[in-house]
SEDORO-668461 format. One record per atom (N, C-alpha, C): residue number from 0; residue in one letter; atom name; x, y, z. Coordinates in steps of 0.02 Angstrom, whole numbers, padded with zeros to 5 digits. Example, Ala and Ser with C-alpha at 12.3 -4.5 7.8 and 13.67 -1.06 7.14 Angstrom:
(0,"a","N",(00660,-00284,00390)) (0,"a","CA",(00615,-00225,00390)) (0,"a","C",(00660,-00165,00390)) (1,"s","N",(00642,-00112,00354)) (1,"s","CA",(00684,-00053,00357)) (1,"s","C",(00645,00002,00394)) 
//
This chain:
(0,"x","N",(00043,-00059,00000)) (0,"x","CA",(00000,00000,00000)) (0,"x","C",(00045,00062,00000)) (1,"x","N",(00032,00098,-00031)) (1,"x","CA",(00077,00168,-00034)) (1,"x","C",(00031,00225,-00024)) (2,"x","N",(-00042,00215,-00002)) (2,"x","CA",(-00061,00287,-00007)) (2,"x","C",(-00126,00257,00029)) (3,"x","N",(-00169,00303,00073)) (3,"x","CA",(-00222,00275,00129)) (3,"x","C",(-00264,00349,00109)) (4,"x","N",(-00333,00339,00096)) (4,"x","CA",(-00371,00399,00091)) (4,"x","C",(-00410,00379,00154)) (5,"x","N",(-00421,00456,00174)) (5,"x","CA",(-00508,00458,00222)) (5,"x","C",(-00539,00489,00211)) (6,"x","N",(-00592,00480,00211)) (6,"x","CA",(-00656,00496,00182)) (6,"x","C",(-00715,00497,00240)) (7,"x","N",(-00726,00569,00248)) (7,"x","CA",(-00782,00587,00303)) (7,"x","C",(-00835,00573,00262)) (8,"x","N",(-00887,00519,00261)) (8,"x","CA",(-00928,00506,00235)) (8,"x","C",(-00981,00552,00234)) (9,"x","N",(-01006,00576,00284)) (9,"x","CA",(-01051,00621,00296)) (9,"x","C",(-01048,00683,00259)) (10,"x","N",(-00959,00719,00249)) (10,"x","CA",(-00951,00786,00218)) (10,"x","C",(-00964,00753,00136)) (11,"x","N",(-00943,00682,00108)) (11,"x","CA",(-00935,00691,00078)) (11,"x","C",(-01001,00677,00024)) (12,"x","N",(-01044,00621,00050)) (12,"x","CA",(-01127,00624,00043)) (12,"x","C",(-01164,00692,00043)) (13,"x","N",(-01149,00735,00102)) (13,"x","CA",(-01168,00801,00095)) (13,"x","C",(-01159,00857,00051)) (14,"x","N",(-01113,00840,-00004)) (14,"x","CA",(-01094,00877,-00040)) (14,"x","C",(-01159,00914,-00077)) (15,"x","N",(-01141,00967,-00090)) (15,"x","CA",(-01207,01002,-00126)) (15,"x","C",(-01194,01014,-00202)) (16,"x","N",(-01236,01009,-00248)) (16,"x","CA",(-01215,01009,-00320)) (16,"x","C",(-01242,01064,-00347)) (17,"x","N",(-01233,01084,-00408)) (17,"x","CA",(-01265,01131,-00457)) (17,"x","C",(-01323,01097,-00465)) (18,"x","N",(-01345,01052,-00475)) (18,"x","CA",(-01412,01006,-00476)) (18,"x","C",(-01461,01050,-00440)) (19,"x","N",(-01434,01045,-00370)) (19,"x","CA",(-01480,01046,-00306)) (19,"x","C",(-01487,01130,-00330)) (20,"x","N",(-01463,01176,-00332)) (20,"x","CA",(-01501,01256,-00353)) (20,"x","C",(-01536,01245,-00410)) (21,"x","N",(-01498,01202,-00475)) (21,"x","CA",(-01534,01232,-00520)) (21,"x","C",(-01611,01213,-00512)) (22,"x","N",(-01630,01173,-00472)) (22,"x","CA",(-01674,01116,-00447)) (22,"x","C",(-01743,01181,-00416)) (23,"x","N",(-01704,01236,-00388)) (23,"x","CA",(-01741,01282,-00355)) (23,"x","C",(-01805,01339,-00421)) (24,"x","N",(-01843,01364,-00408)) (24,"x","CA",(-01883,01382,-00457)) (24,"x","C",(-01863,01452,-00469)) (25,"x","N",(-01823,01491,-00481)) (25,"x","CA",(-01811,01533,-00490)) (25,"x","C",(-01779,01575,-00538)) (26,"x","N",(-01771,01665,-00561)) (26,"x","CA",(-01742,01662,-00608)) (26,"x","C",(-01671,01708,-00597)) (27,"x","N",(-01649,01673,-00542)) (27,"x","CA",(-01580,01718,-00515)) (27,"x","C",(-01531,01658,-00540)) (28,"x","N",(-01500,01688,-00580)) (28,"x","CA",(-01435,01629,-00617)) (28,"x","C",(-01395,01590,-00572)) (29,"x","N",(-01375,01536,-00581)) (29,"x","CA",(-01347,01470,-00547)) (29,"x","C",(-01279,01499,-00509)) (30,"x","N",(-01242,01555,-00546)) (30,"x","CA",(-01175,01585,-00533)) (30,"x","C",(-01201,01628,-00471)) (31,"x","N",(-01247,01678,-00467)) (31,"x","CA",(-01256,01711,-00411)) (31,"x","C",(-01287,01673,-00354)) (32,"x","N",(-01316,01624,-00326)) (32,"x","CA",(-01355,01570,-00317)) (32,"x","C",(-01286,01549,-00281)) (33,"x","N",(-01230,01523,-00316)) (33,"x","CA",(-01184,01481,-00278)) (33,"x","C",(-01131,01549,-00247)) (34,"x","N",(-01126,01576,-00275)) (34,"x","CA",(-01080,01648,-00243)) (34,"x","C",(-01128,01655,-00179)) (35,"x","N",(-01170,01661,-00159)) (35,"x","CA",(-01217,01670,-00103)) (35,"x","C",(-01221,01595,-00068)) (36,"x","N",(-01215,01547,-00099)) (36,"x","CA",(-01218,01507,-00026)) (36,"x","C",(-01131,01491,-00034)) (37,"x","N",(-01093,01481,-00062)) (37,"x","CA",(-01030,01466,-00038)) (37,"x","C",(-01008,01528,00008)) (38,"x","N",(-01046,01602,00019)) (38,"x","CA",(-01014,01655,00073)) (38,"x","C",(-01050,01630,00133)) (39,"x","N",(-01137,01591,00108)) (39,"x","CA",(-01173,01573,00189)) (39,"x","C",(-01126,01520,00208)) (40,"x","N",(-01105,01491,00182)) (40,"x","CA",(-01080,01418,00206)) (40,"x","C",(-01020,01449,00244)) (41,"x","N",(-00975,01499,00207)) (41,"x","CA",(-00914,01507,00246)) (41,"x","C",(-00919,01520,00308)) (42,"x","N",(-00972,01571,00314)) (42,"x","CA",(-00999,01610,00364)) (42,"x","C",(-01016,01557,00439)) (43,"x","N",(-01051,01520,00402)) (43,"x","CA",(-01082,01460,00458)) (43,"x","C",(-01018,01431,00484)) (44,"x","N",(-00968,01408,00447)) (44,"x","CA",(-00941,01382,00470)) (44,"x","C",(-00868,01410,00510)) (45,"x","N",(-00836,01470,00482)) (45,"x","CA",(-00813,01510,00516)) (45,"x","C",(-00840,01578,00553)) (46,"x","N",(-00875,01582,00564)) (46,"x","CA",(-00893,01636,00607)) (46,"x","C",(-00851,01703,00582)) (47,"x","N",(-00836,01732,00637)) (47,"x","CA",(-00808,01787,00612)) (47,"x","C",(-00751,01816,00685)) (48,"x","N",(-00698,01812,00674)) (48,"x","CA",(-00649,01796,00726)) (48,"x","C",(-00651,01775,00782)) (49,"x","N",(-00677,01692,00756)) (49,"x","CA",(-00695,01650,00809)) (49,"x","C",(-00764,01623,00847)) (50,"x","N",(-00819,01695,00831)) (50,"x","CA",(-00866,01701,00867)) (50,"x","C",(-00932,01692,00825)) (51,"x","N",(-00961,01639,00829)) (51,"x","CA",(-01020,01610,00779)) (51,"x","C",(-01059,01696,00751)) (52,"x","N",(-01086,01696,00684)) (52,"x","CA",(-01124,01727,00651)) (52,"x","C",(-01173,01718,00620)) (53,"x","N",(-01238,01730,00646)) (53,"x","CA",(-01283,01708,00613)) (53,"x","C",(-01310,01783,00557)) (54,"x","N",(-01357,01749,00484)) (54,"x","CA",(-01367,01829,00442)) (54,"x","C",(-01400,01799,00380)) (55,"x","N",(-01424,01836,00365)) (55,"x","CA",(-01493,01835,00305)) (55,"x","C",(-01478,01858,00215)) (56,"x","N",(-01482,01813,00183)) (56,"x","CA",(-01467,01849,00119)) (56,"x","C",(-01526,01833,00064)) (57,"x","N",(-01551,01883,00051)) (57,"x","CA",(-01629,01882,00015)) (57,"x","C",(-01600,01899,-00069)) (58,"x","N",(-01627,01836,-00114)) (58,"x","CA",(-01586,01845,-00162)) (58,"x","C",(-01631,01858,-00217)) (59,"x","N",(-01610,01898,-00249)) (59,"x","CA",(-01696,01922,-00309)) (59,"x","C",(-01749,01954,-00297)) (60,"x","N",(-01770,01983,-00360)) (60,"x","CA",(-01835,02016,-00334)) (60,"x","C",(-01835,02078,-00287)) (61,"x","N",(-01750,02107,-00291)) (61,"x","CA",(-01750,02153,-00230)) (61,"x","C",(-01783,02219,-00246)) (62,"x","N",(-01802,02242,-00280)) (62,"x","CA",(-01860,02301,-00270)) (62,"x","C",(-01921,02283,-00223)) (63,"x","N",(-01945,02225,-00216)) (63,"x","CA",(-02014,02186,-00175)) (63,"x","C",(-01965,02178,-00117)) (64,"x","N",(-01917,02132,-00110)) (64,"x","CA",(-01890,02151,-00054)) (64,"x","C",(-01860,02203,00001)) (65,"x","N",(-01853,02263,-00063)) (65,"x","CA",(-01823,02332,-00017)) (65,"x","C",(-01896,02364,00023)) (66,"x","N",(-01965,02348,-00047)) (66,"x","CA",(-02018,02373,-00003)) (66,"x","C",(-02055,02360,00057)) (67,"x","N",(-02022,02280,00039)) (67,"x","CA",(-02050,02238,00120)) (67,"x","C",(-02013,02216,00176)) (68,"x","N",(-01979,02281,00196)) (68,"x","CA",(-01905,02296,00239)) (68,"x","C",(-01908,02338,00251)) (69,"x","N",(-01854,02360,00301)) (69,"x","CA",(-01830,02423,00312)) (69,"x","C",(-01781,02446,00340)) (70,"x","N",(-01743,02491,00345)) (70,"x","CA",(-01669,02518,00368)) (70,"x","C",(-01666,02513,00444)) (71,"x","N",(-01626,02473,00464)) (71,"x","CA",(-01585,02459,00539)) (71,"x","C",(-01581,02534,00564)) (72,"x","N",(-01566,02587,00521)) (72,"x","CA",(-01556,02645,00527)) (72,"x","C",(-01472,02667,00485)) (73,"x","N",(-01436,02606,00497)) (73,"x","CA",(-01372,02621,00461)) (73,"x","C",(-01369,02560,00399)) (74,"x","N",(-01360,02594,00333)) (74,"x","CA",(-01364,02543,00271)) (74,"x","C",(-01269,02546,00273)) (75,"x","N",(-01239,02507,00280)) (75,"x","CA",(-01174,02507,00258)) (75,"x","C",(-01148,02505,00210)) (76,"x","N",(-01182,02495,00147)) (76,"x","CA",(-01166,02472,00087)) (76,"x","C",(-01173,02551,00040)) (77,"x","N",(-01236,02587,00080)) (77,"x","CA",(-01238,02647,00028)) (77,"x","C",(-01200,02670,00013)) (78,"x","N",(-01214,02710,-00031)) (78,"x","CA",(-01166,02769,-00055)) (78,"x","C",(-01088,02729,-00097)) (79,"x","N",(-01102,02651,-00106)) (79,"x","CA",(-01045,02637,-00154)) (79,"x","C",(-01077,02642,-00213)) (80,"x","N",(-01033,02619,-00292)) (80,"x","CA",(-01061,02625,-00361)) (80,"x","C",(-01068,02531,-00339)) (81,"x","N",(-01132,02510,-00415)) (81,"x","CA",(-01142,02465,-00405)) (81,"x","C",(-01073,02424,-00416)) (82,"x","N",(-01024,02433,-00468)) (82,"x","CA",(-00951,02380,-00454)) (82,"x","C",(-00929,02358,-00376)) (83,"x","N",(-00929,02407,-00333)) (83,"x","CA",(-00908,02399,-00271)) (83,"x","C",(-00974,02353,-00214)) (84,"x","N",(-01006,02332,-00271)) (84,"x","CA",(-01048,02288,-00215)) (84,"x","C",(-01067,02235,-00252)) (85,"x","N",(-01019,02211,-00287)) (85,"x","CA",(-01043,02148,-00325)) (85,"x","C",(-01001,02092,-00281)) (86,"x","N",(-01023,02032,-00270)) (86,"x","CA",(-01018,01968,-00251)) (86,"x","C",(-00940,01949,-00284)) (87,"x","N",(-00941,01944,-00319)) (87,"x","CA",(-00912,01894,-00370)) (87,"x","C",(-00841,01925,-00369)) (88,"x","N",(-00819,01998,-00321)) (88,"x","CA",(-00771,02016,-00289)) (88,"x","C",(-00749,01988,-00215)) (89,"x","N",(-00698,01970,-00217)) (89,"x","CA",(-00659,01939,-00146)) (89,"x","C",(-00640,01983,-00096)) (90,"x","N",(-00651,02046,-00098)) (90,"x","CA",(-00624,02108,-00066)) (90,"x","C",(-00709,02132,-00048)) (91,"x","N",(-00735,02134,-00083)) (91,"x","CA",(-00833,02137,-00062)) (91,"x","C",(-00839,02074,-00016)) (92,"x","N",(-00824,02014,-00023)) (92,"x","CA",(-00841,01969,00010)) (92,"x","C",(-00824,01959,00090)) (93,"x","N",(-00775,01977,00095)) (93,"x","CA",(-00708,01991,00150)) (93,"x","C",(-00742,02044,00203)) (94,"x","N",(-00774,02090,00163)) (94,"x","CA",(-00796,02173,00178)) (94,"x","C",(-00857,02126,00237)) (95,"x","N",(-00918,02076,00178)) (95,"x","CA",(-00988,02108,00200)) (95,"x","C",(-00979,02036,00266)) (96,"x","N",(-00930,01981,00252)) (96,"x","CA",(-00932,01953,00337)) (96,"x","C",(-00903,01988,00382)) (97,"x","N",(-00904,02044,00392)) (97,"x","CA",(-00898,02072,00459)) (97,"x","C",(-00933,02131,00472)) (98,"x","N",(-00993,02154,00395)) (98,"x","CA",(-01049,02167,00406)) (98,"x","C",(-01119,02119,00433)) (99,"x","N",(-01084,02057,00404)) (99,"x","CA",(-01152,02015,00442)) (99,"x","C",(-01172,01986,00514)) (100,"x","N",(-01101,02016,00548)) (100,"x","CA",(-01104,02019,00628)) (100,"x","C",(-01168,02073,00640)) (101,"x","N",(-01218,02123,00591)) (101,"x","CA",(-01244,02175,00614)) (101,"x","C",(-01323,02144,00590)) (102,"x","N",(-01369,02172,00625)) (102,"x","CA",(-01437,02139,00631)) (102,"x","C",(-01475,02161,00573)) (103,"x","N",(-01499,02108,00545)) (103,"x","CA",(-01524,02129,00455)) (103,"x","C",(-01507,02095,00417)) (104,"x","N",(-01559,02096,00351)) (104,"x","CA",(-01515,02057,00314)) (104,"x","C",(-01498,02093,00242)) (105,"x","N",(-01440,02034,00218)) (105,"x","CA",(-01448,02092,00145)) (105,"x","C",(-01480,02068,00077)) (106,"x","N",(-01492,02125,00053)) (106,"x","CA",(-01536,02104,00003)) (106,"x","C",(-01474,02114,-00077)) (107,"x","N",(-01492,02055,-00104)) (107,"x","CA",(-01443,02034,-00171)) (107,"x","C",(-01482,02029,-00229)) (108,"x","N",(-01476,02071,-00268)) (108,"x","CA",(-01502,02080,-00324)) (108,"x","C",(-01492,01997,-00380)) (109,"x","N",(-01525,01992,-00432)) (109,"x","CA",(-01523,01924,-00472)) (109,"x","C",(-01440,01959,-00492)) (110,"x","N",(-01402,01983,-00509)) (110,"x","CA",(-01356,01993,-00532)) (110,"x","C",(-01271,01983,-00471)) (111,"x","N",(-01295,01999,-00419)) (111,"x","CA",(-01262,01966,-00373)) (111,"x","C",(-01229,02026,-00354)) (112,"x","N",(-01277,02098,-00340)) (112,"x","CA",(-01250,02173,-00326)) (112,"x","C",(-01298,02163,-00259)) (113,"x","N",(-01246,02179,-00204)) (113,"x","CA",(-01285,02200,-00140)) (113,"x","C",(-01321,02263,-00151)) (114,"x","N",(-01412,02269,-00156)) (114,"x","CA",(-01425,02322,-00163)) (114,"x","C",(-01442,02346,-00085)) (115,"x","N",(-01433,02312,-00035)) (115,"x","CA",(-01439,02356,00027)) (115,"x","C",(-01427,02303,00082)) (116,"x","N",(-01399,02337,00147)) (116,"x","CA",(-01379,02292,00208)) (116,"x","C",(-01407,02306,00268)) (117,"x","N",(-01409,02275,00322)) (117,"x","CA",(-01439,02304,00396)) (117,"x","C",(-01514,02312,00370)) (118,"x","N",(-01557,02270,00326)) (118,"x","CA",(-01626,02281,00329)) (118,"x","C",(-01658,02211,00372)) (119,"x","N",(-01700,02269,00402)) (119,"x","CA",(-01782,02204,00451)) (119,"x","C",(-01827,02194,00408)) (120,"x","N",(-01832,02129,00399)) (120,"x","CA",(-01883,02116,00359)) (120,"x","C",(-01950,02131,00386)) (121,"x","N",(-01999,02168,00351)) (121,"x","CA",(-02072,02160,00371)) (121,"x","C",(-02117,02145,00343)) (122,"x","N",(-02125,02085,00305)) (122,"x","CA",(-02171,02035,00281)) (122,"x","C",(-02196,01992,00340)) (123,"x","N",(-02259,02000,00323)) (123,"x","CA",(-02294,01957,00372)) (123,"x","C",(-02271,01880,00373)) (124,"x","N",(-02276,01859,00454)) (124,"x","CA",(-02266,01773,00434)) (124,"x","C",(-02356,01739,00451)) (125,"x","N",(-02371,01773,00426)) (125,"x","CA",(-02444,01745,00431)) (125,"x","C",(-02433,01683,00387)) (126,"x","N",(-02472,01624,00379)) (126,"x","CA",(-02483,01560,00344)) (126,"x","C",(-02393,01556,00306)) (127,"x","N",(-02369,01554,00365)) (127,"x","CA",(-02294,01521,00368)) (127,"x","C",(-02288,01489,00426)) (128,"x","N",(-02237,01436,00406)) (128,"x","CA",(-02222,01366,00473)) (128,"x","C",(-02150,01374,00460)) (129,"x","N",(-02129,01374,00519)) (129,"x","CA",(-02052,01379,00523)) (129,"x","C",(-02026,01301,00579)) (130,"x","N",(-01979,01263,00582)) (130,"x","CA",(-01975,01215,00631)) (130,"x","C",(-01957,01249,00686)) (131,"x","N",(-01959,01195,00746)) (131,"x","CA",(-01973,01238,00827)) (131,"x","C",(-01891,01232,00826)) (132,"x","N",(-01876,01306,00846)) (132,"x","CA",(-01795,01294,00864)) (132,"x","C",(-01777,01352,00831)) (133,"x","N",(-01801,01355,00748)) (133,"x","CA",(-01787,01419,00741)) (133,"x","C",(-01797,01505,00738)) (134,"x","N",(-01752,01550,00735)) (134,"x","CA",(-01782,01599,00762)) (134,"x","C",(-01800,01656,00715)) (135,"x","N",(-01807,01691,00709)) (135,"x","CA",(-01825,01764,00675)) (135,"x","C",(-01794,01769,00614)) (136,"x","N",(-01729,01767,00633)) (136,"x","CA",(-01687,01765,00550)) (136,"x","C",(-01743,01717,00480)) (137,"x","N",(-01733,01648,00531)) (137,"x","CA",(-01783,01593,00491)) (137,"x","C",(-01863,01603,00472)) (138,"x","N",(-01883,01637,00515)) (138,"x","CA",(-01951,01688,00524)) (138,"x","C",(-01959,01709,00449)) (139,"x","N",(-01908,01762,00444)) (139,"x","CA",(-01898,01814,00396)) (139,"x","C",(-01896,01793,00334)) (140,"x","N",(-01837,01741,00333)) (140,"x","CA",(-01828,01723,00278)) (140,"x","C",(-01878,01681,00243)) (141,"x","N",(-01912,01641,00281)) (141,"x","CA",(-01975,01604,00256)) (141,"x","C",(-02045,01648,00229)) (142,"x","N",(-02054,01710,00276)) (142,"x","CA",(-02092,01746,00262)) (142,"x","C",(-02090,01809,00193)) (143,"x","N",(-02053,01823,00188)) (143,"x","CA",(-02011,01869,00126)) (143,"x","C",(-02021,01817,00078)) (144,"x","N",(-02016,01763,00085)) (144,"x","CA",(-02000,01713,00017)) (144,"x","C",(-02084,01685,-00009)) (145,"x","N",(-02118,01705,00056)) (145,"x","CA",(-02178,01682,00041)) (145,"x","C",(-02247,01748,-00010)) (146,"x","N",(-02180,01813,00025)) (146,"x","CA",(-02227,01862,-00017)) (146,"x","C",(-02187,01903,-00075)) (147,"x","N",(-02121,01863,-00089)) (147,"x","CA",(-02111,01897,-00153)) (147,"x","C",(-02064,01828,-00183)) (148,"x","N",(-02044,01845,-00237)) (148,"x","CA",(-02009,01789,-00301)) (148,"x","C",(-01934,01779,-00267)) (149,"x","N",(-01913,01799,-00204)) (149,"x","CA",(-01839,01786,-00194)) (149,"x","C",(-01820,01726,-00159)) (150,"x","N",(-01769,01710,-00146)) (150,"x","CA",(-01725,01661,-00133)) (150,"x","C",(-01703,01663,-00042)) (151,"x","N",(-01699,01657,-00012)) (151,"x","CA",(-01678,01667,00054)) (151,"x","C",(-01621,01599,00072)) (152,"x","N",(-01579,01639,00093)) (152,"x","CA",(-01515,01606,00115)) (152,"x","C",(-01495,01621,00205)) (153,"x","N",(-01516,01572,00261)) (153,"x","CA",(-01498,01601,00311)) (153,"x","C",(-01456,01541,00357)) (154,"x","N",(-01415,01591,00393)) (154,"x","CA",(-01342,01565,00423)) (154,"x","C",(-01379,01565,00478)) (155,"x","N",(-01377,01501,00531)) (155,"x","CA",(-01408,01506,00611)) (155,"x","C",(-01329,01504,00629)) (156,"x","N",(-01345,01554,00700)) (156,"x","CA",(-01296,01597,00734)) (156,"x","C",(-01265,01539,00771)) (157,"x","N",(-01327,01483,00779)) (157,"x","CA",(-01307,01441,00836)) (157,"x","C",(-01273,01384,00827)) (158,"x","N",(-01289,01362,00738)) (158,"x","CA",(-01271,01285,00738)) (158,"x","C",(-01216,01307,00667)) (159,"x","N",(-01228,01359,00656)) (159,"x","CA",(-01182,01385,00578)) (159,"x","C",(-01215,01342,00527)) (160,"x","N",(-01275,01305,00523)) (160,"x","CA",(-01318,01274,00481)) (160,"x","C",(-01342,01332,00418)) (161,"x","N",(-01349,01321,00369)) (161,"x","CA",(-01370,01353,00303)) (161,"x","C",(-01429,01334,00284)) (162,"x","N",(-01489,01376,00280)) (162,"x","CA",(-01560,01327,00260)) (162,"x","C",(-01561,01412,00190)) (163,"x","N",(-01603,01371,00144)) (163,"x","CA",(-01645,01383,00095)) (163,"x","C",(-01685,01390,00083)) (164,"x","N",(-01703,01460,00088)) (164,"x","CA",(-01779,01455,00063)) (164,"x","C",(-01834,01485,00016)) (165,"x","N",(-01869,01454,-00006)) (165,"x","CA",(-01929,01488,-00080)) (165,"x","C",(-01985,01445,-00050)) (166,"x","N",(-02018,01492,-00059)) (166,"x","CA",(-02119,01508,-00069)) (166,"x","C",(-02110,01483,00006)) (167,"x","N",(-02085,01524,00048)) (167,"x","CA",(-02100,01520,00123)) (167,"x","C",(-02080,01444,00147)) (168,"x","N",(-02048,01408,00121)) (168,"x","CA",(-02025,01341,00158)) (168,"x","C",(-01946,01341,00134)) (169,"x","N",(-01931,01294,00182)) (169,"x","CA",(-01858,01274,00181)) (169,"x","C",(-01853,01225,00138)) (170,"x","N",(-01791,01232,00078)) (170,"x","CA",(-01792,01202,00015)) (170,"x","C",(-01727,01152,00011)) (171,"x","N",(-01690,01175,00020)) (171,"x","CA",(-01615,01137,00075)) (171,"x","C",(-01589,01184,00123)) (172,"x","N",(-01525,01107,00152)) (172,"x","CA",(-01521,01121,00224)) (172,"x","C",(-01451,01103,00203)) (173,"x","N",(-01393,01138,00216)) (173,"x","CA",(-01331,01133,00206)) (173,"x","C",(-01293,01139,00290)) (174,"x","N",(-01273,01077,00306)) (174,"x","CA",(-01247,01092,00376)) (174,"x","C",(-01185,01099,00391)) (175,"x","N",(-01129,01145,00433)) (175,"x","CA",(-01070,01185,00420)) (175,"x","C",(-00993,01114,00411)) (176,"x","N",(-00964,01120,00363)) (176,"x","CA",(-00921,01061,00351)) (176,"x","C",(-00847,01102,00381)) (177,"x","N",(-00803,01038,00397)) (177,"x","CA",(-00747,01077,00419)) (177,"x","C",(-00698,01094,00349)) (178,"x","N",(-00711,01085,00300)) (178,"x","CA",(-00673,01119,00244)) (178,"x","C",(-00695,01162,00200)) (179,"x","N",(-00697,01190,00159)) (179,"x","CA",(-00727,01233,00120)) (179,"x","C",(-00758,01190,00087)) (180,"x","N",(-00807,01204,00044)) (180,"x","CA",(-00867,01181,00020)) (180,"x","C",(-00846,01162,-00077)) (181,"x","N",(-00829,01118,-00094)) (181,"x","CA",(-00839,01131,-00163)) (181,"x","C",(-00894,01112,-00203)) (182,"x","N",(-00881,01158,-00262)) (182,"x","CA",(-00961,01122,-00309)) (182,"x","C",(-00934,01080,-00350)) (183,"x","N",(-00973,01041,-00354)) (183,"x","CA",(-00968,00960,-00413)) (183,"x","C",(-01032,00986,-00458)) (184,"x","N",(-01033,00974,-00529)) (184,"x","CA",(-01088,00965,-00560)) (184,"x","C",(-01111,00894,-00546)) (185,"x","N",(-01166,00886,-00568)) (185,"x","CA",(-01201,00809,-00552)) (185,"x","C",(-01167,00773,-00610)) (186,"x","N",(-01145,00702,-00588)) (186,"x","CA",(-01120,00660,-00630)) (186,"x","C",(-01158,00600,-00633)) (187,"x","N",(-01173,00592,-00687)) (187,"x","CA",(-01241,00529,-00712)) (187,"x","C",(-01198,00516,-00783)) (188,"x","N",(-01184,00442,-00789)) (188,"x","CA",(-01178,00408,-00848)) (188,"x","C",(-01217,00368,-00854)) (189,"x","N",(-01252,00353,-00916)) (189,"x","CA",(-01314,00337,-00945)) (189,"x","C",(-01297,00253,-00954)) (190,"x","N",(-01327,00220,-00958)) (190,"x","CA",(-01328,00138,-00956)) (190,"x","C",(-01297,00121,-01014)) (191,"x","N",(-01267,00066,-01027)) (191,"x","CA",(-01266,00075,-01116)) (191,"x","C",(-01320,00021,-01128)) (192,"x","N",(-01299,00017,-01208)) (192,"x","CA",(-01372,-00004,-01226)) (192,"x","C",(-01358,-00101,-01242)) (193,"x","N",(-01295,-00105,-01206)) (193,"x","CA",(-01262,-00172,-01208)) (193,"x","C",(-01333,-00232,-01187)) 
//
């Protein structure tokens, strides 16, 4: 034997695919979609110097979302041009986890531009079910998703767990791995016709 692998079965069954979003009903592209949960996932699973972070990312549809919200009182993000609040920058990314230590969530345009941060959601959770355990963040995000076309991505503070959610329910559940997260496309080879 010259070489011994291990294999955390659990991280590695758990893996999450391009499958599993594109799988979601929506029309926020697969690229902004994974830029947003590979930052929830980081988030969950590193905290933020040391100290768990829980935080809300409402993805699409953000005009319905900015209306059914409102300002913490401090937006951190204002006053940049939209380049300086796009995702798909590592220096934006870096920036908004140690904005998501602050109460609110942010709202992400289908293009993957933070159009605003530090917002309370105020969509009703009327004829929404959330499981017992979770709290407000999960509230929010179920409820927002139930009254407009967006995506909800939320980090629990407590377990660094990642849930998903559209039309007010939880769609997946990504739970915090000790390595960074990679994406696999789905791999299916077809039978032959032997």
């Amino acid at each position: 034997v010259d070489s011994v692998s291990v294999l955390r079965l659990t991280e590695h069954l758990g893996q999450l695919t391009s499958r599993d979003l594109r799988n979601l009903d929506t029309k926020v592209p697969l690229e902004t979609l994974k830029v947003v949960v590979d930052m929830a996932v980081e988030i969950g699973r590193e905290g933020r110097e040391g100290k768990p972070v829980g935080t809300l990312f409402v993805v699409g549809d953000a005009r319905k979302v900015i209306q059914s919200s409102h300002s913490t009182g401090f937006d951190p993000v204002r006053g940049y041009n939209r380049g300086e609040r796009k995702l798909n920058d590592g220096r934006v990314r870096e920036g908004l986890k140690e904005i998501a230590q602050l109460d609110g969530a942010f709202v992400v345009s289908a293009d993957g531009t933070i159009e605003a941060a530090a917002r309370y959601i105020d969509a009703s959770a009327e004829s929404v079910s959330v499981a017992k355990g979770l709290g407000a963040r999960h509230w929010a995000a179920a409820a927002i998703t139930r009254r407009t076309k967006s995506v909800a991505v939320a980090v629990s503070e407590t377990s660094g767990t990642v849930r998903i959610f559209q039309n007010g329910e939880v769609i997946l559940r990504i739970e915090p791995f000790r390595r960074a997260m990679k994406w696999k496309d789905f791999e299916y080879e077809p039978p032959s016709g032997d």
